[in-house]
N, C-alpha and C positions, 0 to 999 in steps of 0.2 A: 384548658390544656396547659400545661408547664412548659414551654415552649423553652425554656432553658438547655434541656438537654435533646432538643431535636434535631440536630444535625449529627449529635455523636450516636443516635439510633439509628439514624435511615440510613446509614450507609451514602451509596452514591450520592445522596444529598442532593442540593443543587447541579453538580457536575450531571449527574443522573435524568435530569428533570425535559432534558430536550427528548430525550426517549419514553418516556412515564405520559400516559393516559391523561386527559383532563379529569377521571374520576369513575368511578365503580358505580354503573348503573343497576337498579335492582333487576338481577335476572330472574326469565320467567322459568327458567329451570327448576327443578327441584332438589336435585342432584349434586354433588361435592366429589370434587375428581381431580386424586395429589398422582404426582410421579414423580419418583426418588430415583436419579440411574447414580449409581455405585462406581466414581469413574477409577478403572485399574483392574477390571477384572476380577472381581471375587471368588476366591475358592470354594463351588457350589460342592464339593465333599466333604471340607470342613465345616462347612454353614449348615446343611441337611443332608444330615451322616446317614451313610447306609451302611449301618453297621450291621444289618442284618445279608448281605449282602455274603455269601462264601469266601469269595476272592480278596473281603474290605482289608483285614487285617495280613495278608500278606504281602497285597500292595502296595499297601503304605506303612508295613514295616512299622520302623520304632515310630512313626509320624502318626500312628493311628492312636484315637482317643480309647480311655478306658470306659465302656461301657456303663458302668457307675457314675463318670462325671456327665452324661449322656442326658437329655429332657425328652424322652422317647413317646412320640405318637401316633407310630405302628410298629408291627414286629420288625417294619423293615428300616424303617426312618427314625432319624431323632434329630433336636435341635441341637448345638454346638452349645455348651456350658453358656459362653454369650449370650448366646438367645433365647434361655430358660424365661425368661420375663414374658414371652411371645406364649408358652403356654396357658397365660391365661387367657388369650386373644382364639387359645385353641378349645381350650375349656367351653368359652361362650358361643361355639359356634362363630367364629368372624376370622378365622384365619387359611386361605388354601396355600400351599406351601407345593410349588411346581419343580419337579427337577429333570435334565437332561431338555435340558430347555437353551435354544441357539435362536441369533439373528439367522435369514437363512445364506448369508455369505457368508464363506469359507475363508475367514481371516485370523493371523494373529497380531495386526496391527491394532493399536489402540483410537487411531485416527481414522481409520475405516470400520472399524466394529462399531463406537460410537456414531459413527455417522450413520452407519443404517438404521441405529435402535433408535435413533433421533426423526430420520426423515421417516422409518415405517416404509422404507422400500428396500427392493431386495438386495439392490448395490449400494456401493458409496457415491455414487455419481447420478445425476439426475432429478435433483430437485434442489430448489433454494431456498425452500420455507420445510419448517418441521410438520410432525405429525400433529403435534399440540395445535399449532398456528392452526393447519387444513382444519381441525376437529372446530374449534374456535369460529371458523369460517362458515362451516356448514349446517351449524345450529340454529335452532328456529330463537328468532326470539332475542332478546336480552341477555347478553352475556357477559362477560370478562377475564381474563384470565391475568395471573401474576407470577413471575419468576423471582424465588427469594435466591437472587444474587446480585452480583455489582455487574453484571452486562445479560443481557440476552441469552440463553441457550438456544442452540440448536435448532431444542423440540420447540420452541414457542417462538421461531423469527417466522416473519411471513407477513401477508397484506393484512393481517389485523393487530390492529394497536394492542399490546398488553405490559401492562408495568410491571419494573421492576423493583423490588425491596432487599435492598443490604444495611447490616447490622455493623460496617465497617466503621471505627472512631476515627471521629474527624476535629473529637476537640470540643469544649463547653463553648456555645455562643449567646451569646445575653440577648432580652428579651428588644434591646434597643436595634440590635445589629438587624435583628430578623425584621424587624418595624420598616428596616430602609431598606431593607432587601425586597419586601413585600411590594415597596412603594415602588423600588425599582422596576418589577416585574408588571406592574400596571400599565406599565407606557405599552405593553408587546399583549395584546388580549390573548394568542396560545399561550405564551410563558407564564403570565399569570394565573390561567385556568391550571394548568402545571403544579404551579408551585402551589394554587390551595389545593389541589390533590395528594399533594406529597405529605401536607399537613393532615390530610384526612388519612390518608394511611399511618400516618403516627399515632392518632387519634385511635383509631381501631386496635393496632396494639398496643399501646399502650406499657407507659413507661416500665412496669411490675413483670412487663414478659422477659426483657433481658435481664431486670437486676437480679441480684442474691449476693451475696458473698463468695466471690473467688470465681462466682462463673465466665465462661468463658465466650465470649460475645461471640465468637466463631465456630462453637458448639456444636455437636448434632441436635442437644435436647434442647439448646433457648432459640434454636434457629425454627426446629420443630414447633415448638410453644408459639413463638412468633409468626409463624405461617398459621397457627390454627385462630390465635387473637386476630389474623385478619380472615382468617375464611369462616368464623362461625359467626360472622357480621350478619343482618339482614339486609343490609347494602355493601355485597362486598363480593370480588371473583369468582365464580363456580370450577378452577379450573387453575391448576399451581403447579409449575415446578423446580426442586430441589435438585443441585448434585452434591453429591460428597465424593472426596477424594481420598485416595491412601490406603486402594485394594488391591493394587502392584505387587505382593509378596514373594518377591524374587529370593531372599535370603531372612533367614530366621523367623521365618513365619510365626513358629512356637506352637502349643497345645494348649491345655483349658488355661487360663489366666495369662497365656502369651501375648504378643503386639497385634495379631489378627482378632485371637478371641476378646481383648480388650475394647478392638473397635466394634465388631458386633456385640460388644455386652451397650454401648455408646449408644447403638442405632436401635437397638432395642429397648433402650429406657428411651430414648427419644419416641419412638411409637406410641409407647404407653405413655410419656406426658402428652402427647398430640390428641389423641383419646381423651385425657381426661379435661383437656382446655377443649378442645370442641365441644363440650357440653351435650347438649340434646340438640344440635348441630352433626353430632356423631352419627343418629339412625340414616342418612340418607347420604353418608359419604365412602370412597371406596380409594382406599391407595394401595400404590403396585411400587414393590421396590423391584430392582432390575441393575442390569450389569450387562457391560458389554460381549462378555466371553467368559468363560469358565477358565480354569487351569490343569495342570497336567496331571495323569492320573498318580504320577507316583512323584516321588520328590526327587527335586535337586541335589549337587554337591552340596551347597550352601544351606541344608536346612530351608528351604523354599520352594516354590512350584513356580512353573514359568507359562507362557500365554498357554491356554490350550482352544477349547472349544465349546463344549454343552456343559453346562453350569445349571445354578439355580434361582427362581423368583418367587417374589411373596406377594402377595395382595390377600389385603387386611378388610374389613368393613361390614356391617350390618346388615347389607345386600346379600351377602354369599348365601348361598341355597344352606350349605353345614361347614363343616371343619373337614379338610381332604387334603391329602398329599396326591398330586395330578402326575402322574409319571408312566411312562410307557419304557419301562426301564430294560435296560438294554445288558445289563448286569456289567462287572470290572475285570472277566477274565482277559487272558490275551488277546485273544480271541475275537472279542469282542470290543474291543477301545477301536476309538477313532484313529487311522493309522499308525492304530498300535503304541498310542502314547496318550490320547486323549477320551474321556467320555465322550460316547456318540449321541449325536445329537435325536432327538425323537418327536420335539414340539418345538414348534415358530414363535419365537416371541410378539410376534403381529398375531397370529390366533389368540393370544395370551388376552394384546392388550385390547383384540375386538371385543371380545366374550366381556372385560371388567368394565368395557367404555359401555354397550349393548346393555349391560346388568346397571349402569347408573345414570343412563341418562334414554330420555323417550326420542330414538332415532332409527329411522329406516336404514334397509341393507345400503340404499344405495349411498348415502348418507354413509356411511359406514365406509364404504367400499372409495368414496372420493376420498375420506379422510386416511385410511387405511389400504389402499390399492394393493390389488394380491392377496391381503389378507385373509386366506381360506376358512372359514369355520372349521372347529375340530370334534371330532366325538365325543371323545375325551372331555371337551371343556364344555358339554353341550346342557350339564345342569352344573354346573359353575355357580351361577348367582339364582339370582330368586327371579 
């Protein structure tokens, strides 16, 4: 391993290293299970347009897309110009594309919506560890799990150890420097079990995942690429999560090649490199993108939408039974909106994420039911996966 530039891949680095696992045990799982939460709220009617919808285009007015720029998957849905890349995910059977989908509290805080999509419970209050953690907890067997950021999330703090990976630069370090660093971490047996774990997660991604020309270490698609050089290991996490930020589109939202469509055009080439670096590591893996809240049905003064409520999620993978837009749609008349400003909500995003966790991994209800508490089975999602 080139250990030269290893400090300027991992991120937190040594700083990192008192929270980081002594190392990835081979799990007896078979399964690969990412969650991406979208923090800001994404606008689930510009992400999966229901432009088939009576009401779409006078509600939103000059803000509605031209149906031509459209990646259409029923008469009634289609993907947002950004997300045309996702039809090929739709083509091969591996994509359910869920809309009018809510936490089930009634919030427009971003600090309370997030916290419930995290704990998997019905408030913001009430638990200290996430849903990722419990899930983590309650698996048979061999496991691990990893958060590609510079601290913990939410969904994965809890009484089980899981590491973190950040792609933050911290600067070239020479092969000498890391030699006494090494040497120093001997006297402390956890820090040094640490710090060669931190090497082994370098090792797995290895150096070719962040470079290229001009790419962006902070990326959706090398951060992407990077989570999958570590998950398509045979000694490596069953169990990862990602957030991205900058779904807040309070002003100037924009239409097909605007600041919104651009970041969904981002997290869709990020998917599809994630795909194509997992290799044949892909058949047995399933990710759920997700968002705390949805936005409003019609727009702001500003060319933008503001907090609302039921929105949209995606979950991608090999598992899925077929290709389905999962929606018990509530349509966009007046009439019909969530106090009359918002899509109502009609699916729990805890049903969401039993049904993808249930489809990837060999676990009983009850098993289920500690990791996910409340979480109802739905009809709706009841052939969801294979």
């Amino acid at each position: 391993m080139n250990r030269r530039t290893f400090l300027q891949t991992l991120g937190g680095g040594v700083l990192a290293l008192a929270q980081a696992g002594v190392g990835f045990a081979r799990v007896s799982q078979q399964g690969r299970f990412v969650f991406i939460l979208l923090r800001g709220g994404l606008d689930g009617l510009a992400a999966l347009v229901p432009y088939g919808d009576p009401d779409y285009l006078a509600l939103r007015a000059g803000f509605a897309y031209d149906a031509s720029e459209l990646a259409a998957v029923t008469d009634m849905f289609a993907l947002a110009p950004g997300l045309s890349p996702l039809r090929a995910f739709w083509d091969r059977g591996e994509l359910a594309a869920l809309h009018a989908v809510a936490i089930p509290y009634r919030t427009r805080s971003h600090f309370d919506g997030q916290a419930v999509l995290e704990t998997g419970l019905d408030r913001p209050l009430g638990a200290s560890d996430g849903w990722l953690n419990r899930l983590l907890q309650v698996m048979d067997g061999q496991r691990a799990g990893v958060a590609i950021a510079a601290g913990t999330p939410r969904s994965m703090s809890g009484r089980f150890d899981v590491q973190t990976w950040s792609p933050t630069r911290l600067g070239i370090v020479d092969d000498v420097y890391l030699e006494r660093l090494a040497a120093l971490y001997r006297t402390d047996r956890a820090l040094h079990g640490r710090f060669e774990a931190a090497l082994q997660q370098q090792t797995l991604v290895g150096e070719e995942a962040m470079a290229g020309a001009g790419a962006r270490r902070t990326g959706i698609v090398p951060l992407l690429q990077a989570t999958a050089h570590i998950m398509r290991q045979d000694r490596a996490p069953n169990i990862a999560a990602l957030d991205f930020s900058g779904w807040d589109t309070h002003a100037n939202q924009g239409l097909a090649a605007g600041p919104l469509d651009r970041l969904l055009a981002q997290l869709a080439d990020g998917l599809v490199a994630f795909r194509t670096e997992m290799e044949s590591a892909w058949t047995d893996t399933t990710v759920v993108v997700m968002t705390e809240f949805g936005r409003t049905a019609r727009p702001n003064g500003t060319r933008g939408t503001d907090h609302g409520t039921a929105g949209t999620a995606f979950v991608l993978g090999s598992r899925l039974a077929r290709s389905v837009v999962v929606a018990d749609w509530p349509g966009l008349s007046g009439a019909a909106l969530f106090e009359s400003r918002d899509l109502k909500p009609t699916l729990d995003t805890r049903a969401v994420l039993r049904s993808a966790v249930a489809g990837t991994f060999d676990l009983t209800a009850a098993q289920l039911d500690r990791a996910l508490p409340g979480a109802a089975s739905s009809a709706a999602l009841a052939r969801l996966m294979r």
